[in-house]
C-alpha positions as CSV (number, residue, x, y, z in Angstrom):
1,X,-22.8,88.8,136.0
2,X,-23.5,89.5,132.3
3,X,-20.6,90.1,129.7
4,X,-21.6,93.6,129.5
5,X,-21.0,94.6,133.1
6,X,-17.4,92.8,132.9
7,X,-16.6,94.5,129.9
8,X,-17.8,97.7,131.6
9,X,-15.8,96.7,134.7
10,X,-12.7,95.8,132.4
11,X,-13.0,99.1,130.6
12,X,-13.4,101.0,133.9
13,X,-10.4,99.9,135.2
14,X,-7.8,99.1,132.2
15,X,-8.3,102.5,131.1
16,X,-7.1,104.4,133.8
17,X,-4.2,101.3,134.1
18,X,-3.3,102.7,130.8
19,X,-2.9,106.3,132.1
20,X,-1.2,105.5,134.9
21,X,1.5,102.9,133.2
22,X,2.0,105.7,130.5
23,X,2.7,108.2,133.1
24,X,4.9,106.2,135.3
25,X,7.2,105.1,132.3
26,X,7.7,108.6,131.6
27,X,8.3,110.0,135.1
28,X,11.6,109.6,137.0
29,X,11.9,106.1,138.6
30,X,11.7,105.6,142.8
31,X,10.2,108.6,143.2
32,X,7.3,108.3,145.8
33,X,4.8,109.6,143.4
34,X,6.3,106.5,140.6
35,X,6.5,104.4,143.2
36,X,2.2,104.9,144.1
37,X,1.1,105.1,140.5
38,X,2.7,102.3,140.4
39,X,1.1,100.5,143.2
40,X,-2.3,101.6,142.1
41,X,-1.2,100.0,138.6
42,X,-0.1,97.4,139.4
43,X,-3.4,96.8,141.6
44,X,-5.4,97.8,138.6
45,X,-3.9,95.5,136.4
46,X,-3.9,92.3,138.8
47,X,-8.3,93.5,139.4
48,X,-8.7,93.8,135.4
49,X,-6.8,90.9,134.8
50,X,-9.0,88.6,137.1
51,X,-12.0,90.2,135.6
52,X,-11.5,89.1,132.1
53,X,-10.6,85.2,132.9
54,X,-15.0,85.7,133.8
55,X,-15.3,87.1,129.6
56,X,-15.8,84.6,127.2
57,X,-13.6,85.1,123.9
58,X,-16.1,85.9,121.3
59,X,-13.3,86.1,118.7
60,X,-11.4,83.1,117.2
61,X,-10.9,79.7,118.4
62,X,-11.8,78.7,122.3
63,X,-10.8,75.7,125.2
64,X,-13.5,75.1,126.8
65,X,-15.7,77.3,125.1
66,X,-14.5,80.2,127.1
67,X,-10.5,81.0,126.6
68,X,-9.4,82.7,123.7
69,X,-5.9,83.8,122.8
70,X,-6.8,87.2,124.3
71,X,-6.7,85.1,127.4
72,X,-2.7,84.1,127.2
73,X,-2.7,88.0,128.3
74,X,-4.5,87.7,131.4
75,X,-2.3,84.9,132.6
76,X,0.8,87.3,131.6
77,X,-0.5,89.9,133.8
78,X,-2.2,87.9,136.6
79,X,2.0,86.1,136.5
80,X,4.0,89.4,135.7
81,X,2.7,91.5,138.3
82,X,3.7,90.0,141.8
83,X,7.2,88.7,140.1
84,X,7.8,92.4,139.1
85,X,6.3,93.5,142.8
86,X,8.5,91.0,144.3
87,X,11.6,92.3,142.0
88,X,11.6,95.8,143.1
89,X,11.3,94.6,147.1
90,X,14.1,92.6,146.2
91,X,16.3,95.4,144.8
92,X,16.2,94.1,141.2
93,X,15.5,97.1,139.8
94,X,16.5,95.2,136.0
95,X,13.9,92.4,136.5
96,X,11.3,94.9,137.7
97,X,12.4,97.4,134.7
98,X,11.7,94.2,132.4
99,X,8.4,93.2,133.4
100,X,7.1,96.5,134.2
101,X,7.5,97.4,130.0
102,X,6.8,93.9,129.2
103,X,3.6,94.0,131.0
104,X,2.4,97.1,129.5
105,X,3.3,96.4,125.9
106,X,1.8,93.1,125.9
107,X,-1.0,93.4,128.2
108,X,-2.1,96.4,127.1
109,X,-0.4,97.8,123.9
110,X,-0.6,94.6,122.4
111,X,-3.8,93.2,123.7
112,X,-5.3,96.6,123.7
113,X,-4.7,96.3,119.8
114,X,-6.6,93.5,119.5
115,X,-10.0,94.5,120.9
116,X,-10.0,97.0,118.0
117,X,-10.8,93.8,115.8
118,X,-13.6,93.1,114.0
119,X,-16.0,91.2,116.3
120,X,-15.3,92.9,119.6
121,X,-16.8,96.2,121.2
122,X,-14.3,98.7,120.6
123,X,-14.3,98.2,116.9
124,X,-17.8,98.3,117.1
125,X,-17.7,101.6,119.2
126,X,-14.7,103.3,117.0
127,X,-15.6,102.3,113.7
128,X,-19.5,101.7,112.6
């Protein structure tokens, strides 16, 4: 599969991650409707995730000629996401709380950040 379809793939489904994590931050916790966005979330997230562990870094320094330090956020995610699943079946709603904001801040705040830097798409897209 070319780069171009994952990044399409990636930017088809972190997107709508991004809308959906907004939104369930915001709205009242356990409700059903918090409890599927956040399903489909968290499923979007893990899918993404996976996705970009097949991108090559094309900023910055590389191991093996493919992971980048974009990559450290993928393995955040692809980690955070069943231990914050496996929080909330627990009834730790703190733990879950924790990972849930930790996971969208770093995985997309902060890594969303980053593919606004010179080199990758986005900047190309948002500032030619």
């Amino acid at each position: 599969m070319s780069y171009e379809t994952l990044m399409f793939i990636h930017l088809f489904t972190v997107l709508p991650a991004f809308v959906l994590g907004t939104v369930s931050l915001i709205l009242k916790k356990g409700t059903p409707l918090h409890k599927t966005l956040g399903r489909i979330y968290m499923a979007l997230m893990l899918f993404t995730a996976f996705v970009t562990l097949f991108m090559p870094a094309g900023v910055g320094p590389t191991v093996f000629n493919h992971f980048g330090w974009i990559h450290l956020f993928s393995f955040l995610t692809i980690y955070t996401v069943p231990t914050a699943y496996i929080a909330i079946k627990k009834g730790n709603i703190t733990v879950h709380k924790r990972k849930m904001i930790l996971l969208y801040f770093g995985a997309l705040i902060i890594a969303g950040g980053f593919t606004f830097m010179p080199g990758r798409y986005l900047h190309s897209v948002f500032f030619r």
